[in-house]
LUMTOR-863591 format. One line per field, with one value per atom (N, C-alpha, C): residue number from 0; residue in three letters; x, y, z; atom name. Coordinates in steps of 0.001 Angstrom, whole numbers, plus 500000, padded with zeros to 6 digits. Example, Ala and Ser with C-alpha at 12.3 -4.5 7.8 and 13.67 -1.06 7.14 Angstrom:
LUMTOR-863591
num [0,0,0,1,1,1]
residu [ALA,ALA,ALA,SER,SER,SER]
east [513190,512300,513200,512850,513670,512900]
north [494310,495500,496700,497750,498940,500030]
up [507800,507800,507800,507080,507140,507870]
atome [N,CA,C,N,CA,C]
//
This chain:
LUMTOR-863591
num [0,0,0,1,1,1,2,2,2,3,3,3,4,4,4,5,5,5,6,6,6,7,7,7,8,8,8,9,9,9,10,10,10,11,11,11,12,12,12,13,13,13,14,14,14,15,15,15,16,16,16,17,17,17,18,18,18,19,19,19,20,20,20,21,21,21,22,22,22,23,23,23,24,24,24,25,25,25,26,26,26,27,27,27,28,28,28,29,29,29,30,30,30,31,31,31,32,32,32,33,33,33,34,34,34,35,35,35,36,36,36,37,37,37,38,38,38,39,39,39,40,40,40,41,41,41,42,42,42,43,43,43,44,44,44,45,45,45,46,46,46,47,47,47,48,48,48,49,49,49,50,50,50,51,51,51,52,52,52,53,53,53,54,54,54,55,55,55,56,56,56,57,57,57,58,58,58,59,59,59,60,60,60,61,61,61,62,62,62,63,63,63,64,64,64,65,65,65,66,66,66,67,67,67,68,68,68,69,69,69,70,70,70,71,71,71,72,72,72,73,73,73,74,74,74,75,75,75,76,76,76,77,77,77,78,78,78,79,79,79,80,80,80,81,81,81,82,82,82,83,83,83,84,84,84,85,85,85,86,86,86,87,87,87,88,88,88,89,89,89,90,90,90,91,91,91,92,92,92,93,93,93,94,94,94,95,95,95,96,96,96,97,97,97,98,98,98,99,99,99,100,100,100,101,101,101,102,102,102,103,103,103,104,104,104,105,105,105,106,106,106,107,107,107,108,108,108,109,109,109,110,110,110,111,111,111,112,112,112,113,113,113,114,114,114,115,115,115,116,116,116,117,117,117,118,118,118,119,119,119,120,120,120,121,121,121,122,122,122,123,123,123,124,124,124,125,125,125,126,126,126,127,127,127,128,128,128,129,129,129,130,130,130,131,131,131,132,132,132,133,133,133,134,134,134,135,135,135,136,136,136,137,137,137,138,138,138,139,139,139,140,140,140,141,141,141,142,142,142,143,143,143,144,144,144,145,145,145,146,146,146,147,147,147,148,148,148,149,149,149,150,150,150,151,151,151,152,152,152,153,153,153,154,154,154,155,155,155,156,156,156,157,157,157,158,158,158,159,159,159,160,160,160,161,161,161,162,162,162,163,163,163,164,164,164,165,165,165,166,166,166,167,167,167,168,168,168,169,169,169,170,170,170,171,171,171,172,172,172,173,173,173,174,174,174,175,175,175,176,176,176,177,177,177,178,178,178,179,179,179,180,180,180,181,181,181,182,182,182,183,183,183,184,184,184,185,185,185,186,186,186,187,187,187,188,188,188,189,189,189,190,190,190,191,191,191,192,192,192,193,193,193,194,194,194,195,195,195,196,196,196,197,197,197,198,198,198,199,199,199,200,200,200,201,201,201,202,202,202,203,203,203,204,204,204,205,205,205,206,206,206,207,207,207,208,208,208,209,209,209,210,210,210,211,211,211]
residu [UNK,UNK,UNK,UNK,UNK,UNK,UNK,UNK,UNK,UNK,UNK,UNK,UNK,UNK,UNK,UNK,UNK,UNK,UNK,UNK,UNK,UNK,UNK,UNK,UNK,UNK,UNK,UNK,UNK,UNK,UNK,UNK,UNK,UNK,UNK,UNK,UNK,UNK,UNK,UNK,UNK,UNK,UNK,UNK,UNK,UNK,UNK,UNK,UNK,UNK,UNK,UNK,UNK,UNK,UNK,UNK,UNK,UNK,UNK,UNK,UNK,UNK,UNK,UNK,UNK,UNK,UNK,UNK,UNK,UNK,UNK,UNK,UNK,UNK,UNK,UNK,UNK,UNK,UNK,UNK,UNK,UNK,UNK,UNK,UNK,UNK,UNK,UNK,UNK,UNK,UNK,UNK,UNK,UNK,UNK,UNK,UNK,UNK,UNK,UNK,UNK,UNK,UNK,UNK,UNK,UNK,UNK,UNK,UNK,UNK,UNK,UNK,UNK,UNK,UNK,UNK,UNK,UNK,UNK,UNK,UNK,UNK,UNK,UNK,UNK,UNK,UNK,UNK,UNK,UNK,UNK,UNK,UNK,UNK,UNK,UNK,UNK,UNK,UNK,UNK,UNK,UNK,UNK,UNK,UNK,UNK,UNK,UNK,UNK,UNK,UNK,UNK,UNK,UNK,UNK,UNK,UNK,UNK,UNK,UNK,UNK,UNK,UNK,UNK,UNK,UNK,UNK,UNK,UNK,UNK,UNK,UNK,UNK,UNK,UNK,UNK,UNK,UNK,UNK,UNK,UNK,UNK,UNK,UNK,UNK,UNK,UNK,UNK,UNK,UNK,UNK,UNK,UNK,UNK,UNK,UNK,UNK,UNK,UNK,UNK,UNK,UNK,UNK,UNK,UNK,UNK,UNK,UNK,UNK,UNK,UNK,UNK,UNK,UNK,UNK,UNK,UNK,UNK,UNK,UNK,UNK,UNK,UNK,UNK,UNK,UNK,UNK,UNK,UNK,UNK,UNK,UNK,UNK,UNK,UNK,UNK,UNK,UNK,UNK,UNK,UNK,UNK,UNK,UNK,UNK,UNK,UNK,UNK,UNK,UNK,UNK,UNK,UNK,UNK,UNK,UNK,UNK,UNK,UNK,UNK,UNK,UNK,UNK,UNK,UNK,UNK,UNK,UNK,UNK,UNK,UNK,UNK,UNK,UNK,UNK,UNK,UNK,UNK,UNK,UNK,UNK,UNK,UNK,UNK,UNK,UNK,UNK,UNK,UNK,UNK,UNK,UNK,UNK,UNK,UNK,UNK,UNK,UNK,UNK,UNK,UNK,UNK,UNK,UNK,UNK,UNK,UNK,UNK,UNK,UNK,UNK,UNK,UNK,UNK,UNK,UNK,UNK,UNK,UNK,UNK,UNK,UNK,UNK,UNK,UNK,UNK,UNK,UNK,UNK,UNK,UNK,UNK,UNK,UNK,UNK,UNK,UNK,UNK,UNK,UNK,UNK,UNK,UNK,UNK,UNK,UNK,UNK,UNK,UNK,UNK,UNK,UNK,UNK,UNK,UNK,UNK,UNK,UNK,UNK,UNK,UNK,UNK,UNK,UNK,UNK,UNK,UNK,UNK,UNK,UNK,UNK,UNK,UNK,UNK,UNK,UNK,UNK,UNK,UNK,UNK,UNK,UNK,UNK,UNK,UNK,UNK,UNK,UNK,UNK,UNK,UNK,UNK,UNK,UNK,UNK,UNK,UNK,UNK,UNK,UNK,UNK,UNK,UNK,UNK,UNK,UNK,UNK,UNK,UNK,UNK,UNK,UNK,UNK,UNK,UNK,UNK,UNK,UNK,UNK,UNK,UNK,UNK,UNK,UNK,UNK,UNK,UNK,UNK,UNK,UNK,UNK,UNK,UNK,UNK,UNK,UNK,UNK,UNK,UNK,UNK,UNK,UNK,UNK,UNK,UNK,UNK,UNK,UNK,UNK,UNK,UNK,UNK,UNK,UNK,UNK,UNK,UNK,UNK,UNK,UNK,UNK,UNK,UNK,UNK,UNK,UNK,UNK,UNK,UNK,UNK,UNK,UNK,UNK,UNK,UNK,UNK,UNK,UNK,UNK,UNK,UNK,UNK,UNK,UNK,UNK,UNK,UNK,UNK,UNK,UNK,UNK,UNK,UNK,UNK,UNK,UNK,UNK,UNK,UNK,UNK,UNK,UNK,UNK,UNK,UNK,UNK,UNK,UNK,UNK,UNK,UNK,UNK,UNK,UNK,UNK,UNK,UNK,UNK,UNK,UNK,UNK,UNK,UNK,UNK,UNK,UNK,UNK,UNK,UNK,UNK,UNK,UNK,UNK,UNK,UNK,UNK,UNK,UNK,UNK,UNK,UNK,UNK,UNK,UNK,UNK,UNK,UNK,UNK,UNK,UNK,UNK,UNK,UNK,UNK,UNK,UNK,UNK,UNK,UNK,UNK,UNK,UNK,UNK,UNK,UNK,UNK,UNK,UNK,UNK,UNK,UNK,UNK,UNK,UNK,UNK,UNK,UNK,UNK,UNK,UNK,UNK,UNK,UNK,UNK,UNK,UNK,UNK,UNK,UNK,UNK,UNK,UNK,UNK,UNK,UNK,UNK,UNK,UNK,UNK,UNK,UNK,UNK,UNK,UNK,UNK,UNK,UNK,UNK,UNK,UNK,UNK,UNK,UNK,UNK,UNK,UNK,UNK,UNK,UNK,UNK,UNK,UNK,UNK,UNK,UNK,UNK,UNK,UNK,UNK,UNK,UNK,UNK,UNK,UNK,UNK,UNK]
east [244607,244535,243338,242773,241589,241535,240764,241093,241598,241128,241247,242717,243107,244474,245608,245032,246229,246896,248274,249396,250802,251751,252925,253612,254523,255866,256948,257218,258122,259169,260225,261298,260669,259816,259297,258293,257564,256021,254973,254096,252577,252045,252209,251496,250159,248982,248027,247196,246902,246446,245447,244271,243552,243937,244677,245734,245999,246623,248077,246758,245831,245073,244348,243617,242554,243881,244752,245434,245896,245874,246094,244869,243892,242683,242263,242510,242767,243652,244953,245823,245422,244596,244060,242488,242351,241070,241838,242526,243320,243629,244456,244741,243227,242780,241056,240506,240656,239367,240671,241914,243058,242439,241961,241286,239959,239156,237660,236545,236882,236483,235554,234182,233685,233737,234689,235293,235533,235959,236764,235805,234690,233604,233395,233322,233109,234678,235654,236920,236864,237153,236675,235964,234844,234207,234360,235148,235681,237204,238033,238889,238078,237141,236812,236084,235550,235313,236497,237681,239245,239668,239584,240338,239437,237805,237301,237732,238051,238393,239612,240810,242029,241811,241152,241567,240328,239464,239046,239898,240548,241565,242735,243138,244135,243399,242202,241235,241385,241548,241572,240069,239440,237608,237505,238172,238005,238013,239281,239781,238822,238084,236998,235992,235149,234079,234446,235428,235564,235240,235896,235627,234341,233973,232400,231649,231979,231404,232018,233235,233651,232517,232434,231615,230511,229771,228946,228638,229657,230056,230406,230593,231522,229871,229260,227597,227016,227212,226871,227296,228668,229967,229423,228925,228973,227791,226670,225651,225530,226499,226117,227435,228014,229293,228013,227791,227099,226057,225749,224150,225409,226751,227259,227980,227954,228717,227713,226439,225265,225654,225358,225488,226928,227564,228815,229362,229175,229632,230836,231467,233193,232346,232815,232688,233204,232027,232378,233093,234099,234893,234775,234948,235098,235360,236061,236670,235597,235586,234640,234138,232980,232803,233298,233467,233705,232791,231592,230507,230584,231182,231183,232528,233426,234831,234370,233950,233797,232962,231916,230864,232047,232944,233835,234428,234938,236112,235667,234174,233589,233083,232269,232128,233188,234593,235513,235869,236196,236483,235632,234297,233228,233177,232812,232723,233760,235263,236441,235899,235711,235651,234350,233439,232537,232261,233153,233573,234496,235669,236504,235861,235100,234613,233704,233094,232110,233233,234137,235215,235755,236325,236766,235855,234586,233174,233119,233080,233221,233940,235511,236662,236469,235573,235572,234647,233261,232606,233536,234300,235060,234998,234698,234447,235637,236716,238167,237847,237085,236580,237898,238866,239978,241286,242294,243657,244316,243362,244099,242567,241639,240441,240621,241308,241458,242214,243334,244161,243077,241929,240704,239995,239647,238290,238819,239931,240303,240291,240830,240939,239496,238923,237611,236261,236788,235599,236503,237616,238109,238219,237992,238040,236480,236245,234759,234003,234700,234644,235054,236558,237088,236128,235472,235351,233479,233250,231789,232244,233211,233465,233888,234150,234682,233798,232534,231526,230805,230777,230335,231069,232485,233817,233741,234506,234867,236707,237344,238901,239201,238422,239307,239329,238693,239172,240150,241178,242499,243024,243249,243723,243573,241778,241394,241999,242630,243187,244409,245294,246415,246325,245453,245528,245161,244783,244322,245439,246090,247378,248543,248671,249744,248704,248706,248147,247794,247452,247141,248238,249776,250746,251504,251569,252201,251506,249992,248931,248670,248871,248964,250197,251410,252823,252809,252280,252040,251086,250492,249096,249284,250690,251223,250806,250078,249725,250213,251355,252977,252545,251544,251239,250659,249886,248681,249468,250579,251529,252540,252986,253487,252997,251045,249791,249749,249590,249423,250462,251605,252960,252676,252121,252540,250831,250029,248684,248902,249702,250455,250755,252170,252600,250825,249820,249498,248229,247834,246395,247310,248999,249298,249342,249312,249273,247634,246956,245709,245015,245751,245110,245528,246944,247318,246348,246083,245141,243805,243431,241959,241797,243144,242447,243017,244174,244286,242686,242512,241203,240272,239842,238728,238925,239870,240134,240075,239633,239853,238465,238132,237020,236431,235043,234522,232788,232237,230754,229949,228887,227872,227197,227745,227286,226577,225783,224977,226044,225290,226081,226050,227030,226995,227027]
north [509168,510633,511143,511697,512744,513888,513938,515187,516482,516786,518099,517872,517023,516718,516661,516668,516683,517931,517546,518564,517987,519116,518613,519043,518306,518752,519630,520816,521733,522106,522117,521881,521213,520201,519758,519837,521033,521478,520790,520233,519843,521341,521498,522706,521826,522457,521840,522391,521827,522490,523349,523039,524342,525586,525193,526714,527064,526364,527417,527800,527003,527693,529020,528654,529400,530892,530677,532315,532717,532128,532199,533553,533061,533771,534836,534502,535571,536841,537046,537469,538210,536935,538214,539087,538276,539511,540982,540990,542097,543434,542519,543083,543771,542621,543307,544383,544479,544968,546778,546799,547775,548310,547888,548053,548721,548266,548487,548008,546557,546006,544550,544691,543914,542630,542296,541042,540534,541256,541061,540302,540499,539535,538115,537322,536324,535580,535920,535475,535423,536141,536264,535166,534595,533640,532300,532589,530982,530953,532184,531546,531059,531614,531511,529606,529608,528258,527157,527647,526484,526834,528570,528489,527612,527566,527415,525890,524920,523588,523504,524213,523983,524410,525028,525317,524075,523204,522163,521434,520962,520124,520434,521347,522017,522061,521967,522466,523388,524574,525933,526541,526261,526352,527662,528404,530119,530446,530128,530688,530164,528726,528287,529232,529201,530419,531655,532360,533564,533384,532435,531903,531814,531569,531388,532517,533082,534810,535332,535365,535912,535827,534160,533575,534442,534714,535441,536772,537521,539150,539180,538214,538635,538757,537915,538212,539468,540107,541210,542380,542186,543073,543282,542144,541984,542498,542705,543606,544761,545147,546697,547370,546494,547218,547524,546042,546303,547339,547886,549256,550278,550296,551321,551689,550404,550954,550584,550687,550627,551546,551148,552439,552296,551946,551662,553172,553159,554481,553773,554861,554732,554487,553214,552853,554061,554698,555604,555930,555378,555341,556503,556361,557546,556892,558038,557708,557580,556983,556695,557790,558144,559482,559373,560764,560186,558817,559396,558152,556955,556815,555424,554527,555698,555097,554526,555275,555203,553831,553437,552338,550755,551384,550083,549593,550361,550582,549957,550198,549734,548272,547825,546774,545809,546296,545715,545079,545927,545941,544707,545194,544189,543220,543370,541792,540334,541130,540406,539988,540715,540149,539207,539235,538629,537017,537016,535950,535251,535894,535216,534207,535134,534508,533031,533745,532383,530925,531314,530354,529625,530428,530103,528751,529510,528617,527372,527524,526010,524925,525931,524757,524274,525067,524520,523141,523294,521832,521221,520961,520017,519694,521251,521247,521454,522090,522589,523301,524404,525430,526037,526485,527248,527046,526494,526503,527609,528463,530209,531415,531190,531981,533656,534054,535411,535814,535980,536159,535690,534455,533963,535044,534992,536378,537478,537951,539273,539330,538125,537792,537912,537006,536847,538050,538751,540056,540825,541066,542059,542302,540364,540429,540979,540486,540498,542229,542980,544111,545175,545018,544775,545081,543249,543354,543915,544036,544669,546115,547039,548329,548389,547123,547050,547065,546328,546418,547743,548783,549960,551072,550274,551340,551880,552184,553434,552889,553754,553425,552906,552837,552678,551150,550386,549427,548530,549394,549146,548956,549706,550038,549144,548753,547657,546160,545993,544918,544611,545687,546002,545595,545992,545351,544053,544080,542052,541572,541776,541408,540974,542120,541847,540604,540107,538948,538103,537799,537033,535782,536755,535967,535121,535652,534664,533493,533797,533030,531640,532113,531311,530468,530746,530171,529181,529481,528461,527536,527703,526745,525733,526280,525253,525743,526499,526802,527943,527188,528749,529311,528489,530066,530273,530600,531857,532631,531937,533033,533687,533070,534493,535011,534829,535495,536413,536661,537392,538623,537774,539069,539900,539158,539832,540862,540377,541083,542529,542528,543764,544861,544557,545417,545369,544560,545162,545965,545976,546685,548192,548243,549942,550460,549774,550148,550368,549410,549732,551038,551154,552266,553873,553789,554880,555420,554431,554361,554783,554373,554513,556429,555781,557309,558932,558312,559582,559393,558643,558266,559598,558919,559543,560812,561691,562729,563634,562842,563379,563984,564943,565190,564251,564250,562806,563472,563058,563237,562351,562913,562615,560739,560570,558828,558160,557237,555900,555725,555720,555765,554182,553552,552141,551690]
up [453305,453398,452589,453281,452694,451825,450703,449499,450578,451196,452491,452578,453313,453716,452372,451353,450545,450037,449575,449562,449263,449811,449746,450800,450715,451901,451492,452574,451654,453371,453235,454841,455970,455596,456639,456975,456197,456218,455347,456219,455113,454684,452991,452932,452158,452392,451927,450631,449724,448332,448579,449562,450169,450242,451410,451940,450988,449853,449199,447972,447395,446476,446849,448479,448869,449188,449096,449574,448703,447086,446188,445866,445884,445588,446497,447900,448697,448575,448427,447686,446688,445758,444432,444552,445740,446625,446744,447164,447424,447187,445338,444526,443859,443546,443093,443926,445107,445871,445508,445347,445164,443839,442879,441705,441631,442823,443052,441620,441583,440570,441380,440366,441570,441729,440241,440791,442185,443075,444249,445310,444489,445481,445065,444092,443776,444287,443820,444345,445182,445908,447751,448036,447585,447926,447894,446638,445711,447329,447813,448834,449987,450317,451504,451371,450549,450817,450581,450325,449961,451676,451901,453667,454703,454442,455483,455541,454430,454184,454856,454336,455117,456351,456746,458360,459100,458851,459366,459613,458294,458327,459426,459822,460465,462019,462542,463342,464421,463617,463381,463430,464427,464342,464621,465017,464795,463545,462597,461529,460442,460645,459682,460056,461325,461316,460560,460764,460260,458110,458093,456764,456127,457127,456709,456846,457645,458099,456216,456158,455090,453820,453511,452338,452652,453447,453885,453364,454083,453629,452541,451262,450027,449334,449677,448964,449298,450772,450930,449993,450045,449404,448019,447150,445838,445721,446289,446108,446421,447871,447413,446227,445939,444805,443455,443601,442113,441897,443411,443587,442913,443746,443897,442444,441633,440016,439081,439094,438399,437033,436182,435010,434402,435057,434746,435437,437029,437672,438580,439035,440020,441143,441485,443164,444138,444810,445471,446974,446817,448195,448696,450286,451182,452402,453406,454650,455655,456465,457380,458330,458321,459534,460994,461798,463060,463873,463871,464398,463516,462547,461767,462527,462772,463253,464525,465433,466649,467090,465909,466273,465034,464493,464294,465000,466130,467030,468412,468545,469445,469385,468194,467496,467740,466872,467463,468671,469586,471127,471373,471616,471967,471794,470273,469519,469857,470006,470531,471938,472948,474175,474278,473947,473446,472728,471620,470722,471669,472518,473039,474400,475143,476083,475699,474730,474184,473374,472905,472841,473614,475022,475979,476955,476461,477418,476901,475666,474533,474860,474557,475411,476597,477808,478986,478868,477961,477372,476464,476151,475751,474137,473709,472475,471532,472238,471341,470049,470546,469252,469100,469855,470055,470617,470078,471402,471697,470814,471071,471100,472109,472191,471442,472395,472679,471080,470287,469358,468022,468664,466897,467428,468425,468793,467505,468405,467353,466044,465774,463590,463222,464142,463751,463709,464471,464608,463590,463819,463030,461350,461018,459559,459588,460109,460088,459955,460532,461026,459587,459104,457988,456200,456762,455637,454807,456371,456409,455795,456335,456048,454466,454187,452702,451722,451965,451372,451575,452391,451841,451741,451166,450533,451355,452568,453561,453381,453410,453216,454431,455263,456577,457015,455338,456243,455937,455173,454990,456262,457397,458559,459339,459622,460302,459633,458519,457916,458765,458373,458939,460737,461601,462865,463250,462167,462443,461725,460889,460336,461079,462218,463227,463966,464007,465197,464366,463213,462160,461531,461519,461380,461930,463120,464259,464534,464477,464747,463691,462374,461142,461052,461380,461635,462765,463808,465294,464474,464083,463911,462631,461974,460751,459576,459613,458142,457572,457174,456812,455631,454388,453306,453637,454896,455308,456095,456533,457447,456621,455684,454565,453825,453381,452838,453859,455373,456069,455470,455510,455467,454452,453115,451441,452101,452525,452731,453683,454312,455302,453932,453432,452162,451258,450276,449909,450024,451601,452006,452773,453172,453217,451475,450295,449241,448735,449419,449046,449920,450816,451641,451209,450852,449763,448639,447989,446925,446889,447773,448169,448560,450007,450422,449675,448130,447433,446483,446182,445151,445662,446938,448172,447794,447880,447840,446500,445746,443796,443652,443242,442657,441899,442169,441271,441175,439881,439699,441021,441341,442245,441918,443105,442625,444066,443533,444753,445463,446717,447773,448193,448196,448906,450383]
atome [N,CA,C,N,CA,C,N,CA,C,N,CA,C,N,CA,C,N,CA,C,N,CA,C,N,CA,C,N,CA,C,N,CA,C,N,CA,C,N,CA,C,N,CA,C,N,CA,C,N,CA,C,N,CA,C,N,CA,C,N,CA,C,N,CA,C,N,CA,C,N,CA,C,N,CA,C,N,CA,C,N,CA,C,N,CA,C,N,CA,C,N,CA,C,N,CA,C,N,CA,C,N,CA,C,N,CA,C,N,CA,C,N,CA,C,N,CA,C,N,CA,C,N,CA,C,N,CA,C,N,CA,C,N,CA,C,N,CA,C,N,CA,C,N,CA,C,N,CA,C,N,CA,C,N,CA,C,N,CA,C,N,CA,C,N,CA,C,N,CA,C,N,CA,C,N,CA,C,N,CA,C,N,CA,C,N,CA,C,N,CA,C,N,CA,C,N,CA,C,N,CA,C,N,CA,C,N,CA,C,N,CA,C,N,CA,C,N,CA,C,N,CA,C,N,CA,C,N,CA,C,N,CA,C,N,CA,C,N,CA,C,N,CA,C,N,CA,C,N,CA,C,N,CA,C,N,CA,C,N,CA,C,N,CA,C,N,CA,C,N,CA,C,N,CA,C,N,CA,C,N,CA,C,N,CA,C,N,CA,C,N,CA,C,N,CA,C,N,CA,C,N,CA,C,N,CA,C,N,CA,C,N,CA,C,N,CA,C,N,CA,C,N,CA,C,N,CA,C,N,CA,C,N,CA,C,N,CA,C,N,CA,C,N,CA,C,N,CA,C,N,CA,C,N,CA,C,N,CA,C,N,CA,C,N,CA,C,N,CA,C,N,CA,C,N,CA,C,N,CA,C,N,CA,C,N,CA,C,N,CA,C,N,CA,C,N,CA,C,N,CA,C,N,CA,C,N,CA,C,N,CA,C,N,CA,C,N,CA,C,N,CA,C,N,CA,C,N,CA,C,N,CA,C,N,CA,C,N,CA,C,N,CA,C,N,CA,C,N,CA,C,N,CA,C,N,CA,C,N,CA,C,N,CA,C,N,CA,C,N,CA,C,N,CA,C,N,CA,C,N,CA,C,N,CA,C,N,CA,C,N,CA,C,N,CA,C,N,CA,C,N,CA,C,N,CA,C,N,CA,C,N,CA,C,N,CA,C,N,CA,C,N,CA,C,N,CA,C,N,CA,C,N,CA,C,N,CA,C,N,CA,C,N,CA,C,N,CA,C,N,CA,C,N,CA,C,N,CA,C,N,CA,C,N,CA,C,N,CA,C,N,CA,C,N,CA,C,N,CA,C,N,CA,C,N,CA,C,N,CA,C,N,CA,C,N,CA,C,N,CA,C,N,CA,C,N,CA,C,N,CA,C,N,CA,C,N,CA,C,N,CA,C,N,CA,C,N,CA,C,N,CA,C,N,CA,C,N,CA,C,N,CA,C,N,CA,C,N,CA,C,N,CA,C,N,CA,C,N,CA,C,N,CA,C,N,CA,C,N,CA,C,N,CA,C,N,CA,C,N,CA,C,N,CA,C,N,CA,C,N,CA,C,N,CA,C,N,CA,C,N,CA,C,N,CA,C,N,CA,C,N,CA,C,N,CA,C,N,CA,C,N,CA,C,N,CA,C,N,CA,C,N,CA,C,N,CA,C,N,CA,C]
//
């Protein structure tokens, strides 16, 4: 057995030290990013490279890309936080404009049909990028989608969490990897708490700050 592959057995389940660390840290992405502390980017990064491992191992080749998209965006994330609390100023959250919503929403849409088809094409070469195209499309644009909006603090992308959430769990449970499918669940409860938060924050009078 391979460092990747190791773990333990829990009712029958291989849970794998990846998984259960990398959602460990995921999890406390969460909580951090609920804080608006810019911790939430380096963590973020440290999971994304333990998920993108367990889900090879698992070959889960949607859920590793997205991983890697993530490792990606948490470098983005961590630079514009740090423009945006320069001085030692409040990360300036705000709700997304109509035209900001409208080009996530679209992004979304797209990006899914898009990603899926090109998945779908893969499997037809005999590549097995996907045994579930359509359901990784969505995780995959949507974290993606998510966590781009996260990096320039708009609250809304609590919401967009929340819809990739529903399809995230079922998806994580079929595919064996049960602490990402009860990380999904605990991640439901705490991004409607982070979205509370945010969008009473949004709403507080606050001194004039860099816009991220």
């Amino acid at each position: 057995m391979s460092w990747t592959d190791a773990g333990f057995d829990v009712l029958g389940q291989h849970v794998l030290w990846t998984d259960l660390v990398g959602n460990a840290a995921a999890l406390t992405t969460v909580w951090l990013a609920i804080k608006k502390t810019i911790w939430t980017w380096p963590v973020q990064l440290v999971g994304s490279v333990l998920l993108f491992t367990a889900s090879i191992s698992a070959h889960i080749t949607g859920n590793a890309l997205k991983q890697a998209l993530f490792g990606l965006l948490a470098v983005y994330g961590w630079v514009r936080w740090s423009r945006g609390t320069r001085d030692g100023a409040q990360l300036p959250i705000r709700p997304a404009t109509r035209r900001e919503r409208t080009w996530l929403i679209a992004v979304m849409a797209a990006g899914t049909v898009a990603v899926a088809l090109l998945f779908t094409y893969l499997n037809s070469r005999g590549l097995n990028i996907s045994w579930a195209p359509w359901p990784d499309a969505y995780i995959f644009v949507g974290s993606a989608v998510a966590t781009w909006a996260q990096g320039r603090a708009l609250v809304d992308f609590w919401m967009i969490w929340v819809a990739v959430d529903v399809v995230g769990v079922p998806l994580a449970v079929r595919s064996g990897l049960v602490v990402s499918g009860l990380v999904y669940g605990l991640f439901f409860v705490m991004v409607l708490i982070g979205f509370r938060d945010w969008l009473r924050q949004s709403r507080a009078p606050r001194p004039e700050a860099v816009t991220v």
